[in-house]
N, C-alpha and C positions, 0 to 999 in steps of 0.2 A: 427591073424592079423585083426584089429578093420576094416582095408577097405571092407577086404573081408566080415565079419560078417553085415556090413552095404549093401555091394551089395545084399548080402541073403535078408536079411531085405524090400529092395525093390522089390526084386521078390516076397516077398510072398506077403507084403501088393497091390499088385497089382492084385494078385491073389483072395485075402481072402477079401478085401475092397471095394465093389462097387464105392463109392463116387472115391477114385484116382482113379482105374483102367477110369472109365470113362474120369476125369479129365485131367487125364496122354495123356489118349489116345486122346481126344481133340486138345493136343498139336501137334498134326498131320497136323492140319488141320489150324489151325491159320493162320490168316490173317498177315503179313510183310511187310515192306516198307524198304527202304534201301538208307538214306539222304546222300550225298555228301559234305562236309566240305573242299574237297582237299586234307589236312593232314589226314583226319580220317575221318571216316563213324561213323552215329548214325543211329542202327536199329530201329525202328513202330511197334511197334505188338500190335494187335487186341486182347485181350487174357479175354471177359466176366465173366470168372471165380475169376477174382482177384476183382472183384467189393468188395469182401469180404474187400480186405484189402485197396486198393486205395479208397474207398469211407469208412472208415473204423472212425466215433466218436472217438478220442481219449481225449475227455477233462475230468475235472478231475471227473465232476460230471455223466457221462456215465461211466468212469472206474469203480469209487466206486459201482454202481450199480449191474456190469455184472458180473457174475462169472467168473475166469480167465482161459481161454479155454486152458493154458499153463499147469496146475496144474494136476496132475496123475486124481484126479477126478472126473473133471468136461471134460475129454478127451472123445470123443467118443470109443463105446466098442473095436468097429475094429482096433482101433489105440495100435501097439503095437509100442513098443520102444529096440534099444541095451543101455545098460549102458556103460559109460564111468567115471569114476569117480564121479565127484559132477552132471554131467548132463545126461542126457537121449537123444538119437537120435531117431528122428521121423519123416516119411514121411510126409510132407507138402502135403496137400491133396487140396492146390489150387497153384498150380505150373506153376513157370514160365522156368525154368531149366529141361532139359531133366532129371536129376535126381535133385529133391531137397529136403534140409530135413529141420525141425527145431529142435533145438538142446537148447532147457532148462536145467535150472538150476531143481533140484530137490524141491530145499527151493523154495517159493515163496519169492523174494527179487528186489528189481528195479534195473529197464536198468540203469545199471552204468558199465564201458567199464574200466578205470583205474584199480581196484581192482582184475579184469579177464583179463587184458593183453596177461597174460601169458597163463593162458588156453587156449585162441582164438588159439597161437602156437603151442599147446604140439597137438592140434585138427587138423590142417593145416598139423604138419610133420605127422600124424596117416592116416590122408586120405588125400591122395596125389592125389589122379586122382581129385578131388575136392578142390571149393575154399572156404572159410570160410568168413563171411560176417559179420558186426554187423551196424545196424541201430542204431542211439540215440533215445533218448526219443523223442526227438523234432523234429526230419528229418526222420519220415516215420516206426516206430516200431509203429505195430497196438498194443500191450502189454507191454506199455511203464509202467507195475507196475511188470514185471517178467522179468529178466533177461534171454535174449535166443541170442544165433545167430543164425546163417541161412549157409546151405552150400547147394553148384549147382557146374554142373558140369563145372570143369574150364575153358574146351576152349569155352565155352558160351558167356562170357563177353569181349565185345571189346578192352576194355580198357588193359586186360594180353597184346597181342600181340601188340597193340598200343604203351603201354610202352616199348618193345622192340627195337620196330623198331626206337623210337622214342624219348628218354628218355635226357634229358640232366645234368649236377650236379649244384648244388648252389655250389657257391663258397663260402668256411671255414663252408661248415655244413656237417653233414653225410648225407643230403638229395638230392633226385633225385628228377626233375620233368617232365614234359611232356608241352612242347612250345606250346604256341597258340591252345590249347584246350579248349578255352569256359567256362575250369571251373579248379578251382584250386585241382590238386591235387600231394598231398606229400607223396613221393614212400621214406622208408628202407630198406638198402640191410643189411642182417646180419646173419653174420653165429652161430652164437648160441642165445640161447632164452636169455639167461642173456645181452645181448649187444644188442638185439631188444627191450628190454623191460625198457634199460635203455634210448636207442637214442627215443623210445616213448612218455616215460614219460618226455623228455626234449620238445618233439615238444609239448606235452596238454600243459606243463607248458607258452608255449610262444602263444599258441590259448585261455587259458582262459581268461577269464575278469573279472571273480566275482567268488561267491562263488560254483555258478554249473557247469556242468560240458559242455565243449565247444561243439555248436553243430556240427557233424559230424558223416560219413559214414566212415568204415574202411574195410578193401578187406586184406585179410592173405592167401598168399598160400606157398609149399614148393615143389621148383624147384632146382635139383643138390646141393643139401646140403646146397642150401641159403634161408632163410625164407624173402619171398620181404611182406611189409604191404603198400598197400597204404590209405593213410589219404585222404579224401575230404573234405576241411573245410566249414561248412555250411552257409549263414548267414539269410534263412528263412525256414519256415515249407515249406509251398506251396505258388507257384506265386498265382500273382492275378485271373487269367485266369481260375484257379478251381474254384472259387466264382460267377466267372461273369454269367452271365445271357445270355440267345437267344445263336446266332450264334458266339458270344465270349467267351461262357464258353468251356473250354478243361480239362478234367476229368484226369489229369496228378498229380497225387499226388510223387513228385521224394524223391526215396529214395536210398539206394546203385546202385539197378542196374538199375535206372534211369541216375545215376551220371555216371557210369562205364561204358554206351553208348547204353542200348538197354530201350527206352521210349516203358511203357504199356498203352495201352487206353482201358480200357474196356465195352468204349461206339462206335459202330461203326460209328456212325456220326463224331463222334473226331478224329478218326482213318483218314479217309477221311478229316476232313478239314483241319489238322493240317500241315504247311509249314514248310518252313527250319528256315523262319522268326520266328516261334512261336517256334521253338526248341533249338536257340539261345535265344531268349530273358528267356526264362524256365530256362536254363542251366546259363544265366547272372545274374538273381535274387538272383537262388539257392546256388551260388559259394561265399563264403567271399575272396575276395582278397588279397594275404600275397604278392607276386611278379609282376611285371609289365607280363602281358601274352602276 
């Protein structure tokens, strides 16, 4: 069973890997906050480690430069991986999920989300204790020139039980949403991969606009034989507020599990000054709007 060969996997590289084990162990200690919205709660965490990826160059001319840290071998020695078919599962060794991993493609090939649909699925019903992730190119994938997703551990993220409690339907679509949450996002209930991948492929078709691909965050997990995906439709990289300067700049780069309710800051002065006000307007920039909220 692929879950169980991945829990192995985490013990050992925890074991056998300085850089996680520390890392991992780190996550003990993190610094959290915990914002009040009324309907739903967005977690704060302090977490310096991610500086890696939130303060992370991704334009085209740093790309082409860097060697791609996703590719067998430019991977550090300690980093092993389980196989899954076309991709490989590997400890994320700057983590924000009590377990997290990143999960490559083997080819080097670009973050394109349509073409891999279905795998994000076949990944989600395989490891079930865990939720499956994908960043776009544009909204927060620090290796926007290799196709990976991400998976952590599922009751991690606000947003699973938020949609529970909280979920309402569009009327004449397959789609759910979640009311007056700050930022759009569009929940699939489906019970087989062929009928998620079809109701998918109709919601990019009605989010793009040109010839690339729409930007957006996507969340796949598999609960009592339904595979739920939810869509965050994107309409910037990062607010302004990461640019700024002095006592207005806040080092919030949002990408899935910014969108999905737990905000990282991995500068502690940001950690510290940032309000409810700056985490509404973050979340107001970040969201493309398809329904009245």
């Amino acid at each position: 069973m692929l879950q169980i060969q991945v829990n192995n996997l985490f013990t050992s590289q925890l074991q056998n890997w300085e850089l996680a084990q520390k890392n991992f162990s780190d996550l003990h200690s993190v610094c959290s906050k915990t914002v009040d919205f009324g309907t739903f709660q967005i977690v704060v965490q302090f977490n310096p480690a991610r500086m890696v990826s939130s303060g992370a160059k991704v334009d085209s001319k740093t790309i082409a430069e860097r060697p791609c840290f996703l590719c067998a071998e430019n991977r550090p020695q300690e980093q092993q991986g389980v196989g899954f078919g076309d991709y490989t599962i590997l400890v994320n060794p700057f983590p924000i999920f009590p377990q997290h991993f990143t999960i490559p493609r083997r080819k080097h090939v670009p973050q394109l989300i349509k073409p891999y649909f279905a795998d994000m699925l076949t990944l989600a019903q395989a490891l079930p204790e865990l939720v499956i992730f994908y960043n776009g190119a544009k909204c927060g994938a620090s290796a926007p020139d290799h196709m990976h997703f991400q998976a952590g551990t599922k009751s991690f993220l606000p947003v699973v039980q938020d949609y529970f409690r909280l979920k309402t339907s569009v009327v004449n679509t397959p789609y759910f949403t979640i009311p007056t949450y700050l930022r759009t996002v569009v929940v699939l209930e489906s019970q087989t991969i062929a009928s998620a991948e079809r109701d998918f492929c109709e919601l990019y078709s009605m989010l793009q606009v040109d010839s690339e691909e729409p930007m957006m965050n996507v969340v796949c997990f598999y609960k009592n034989n339904t595979f739920y995906t939810l869509v965050f439709p994107r309409a910037n990289f990062r607010p302004w507020q990461y640019t700024a300067e002095g006592d207005e700049q806040l080092l919030v780069s949002p990408a899935t599990v910014e969108m999905s309710g737990v905000f990282i800051t991995p500068v502690h002065a940001h950690f510290e000054r940032i309000t409810k006000d700056d985490i509404r307007d973050i979340l107001q920039q970040s969201t493309r709007i398809l329904w009245a909220q």
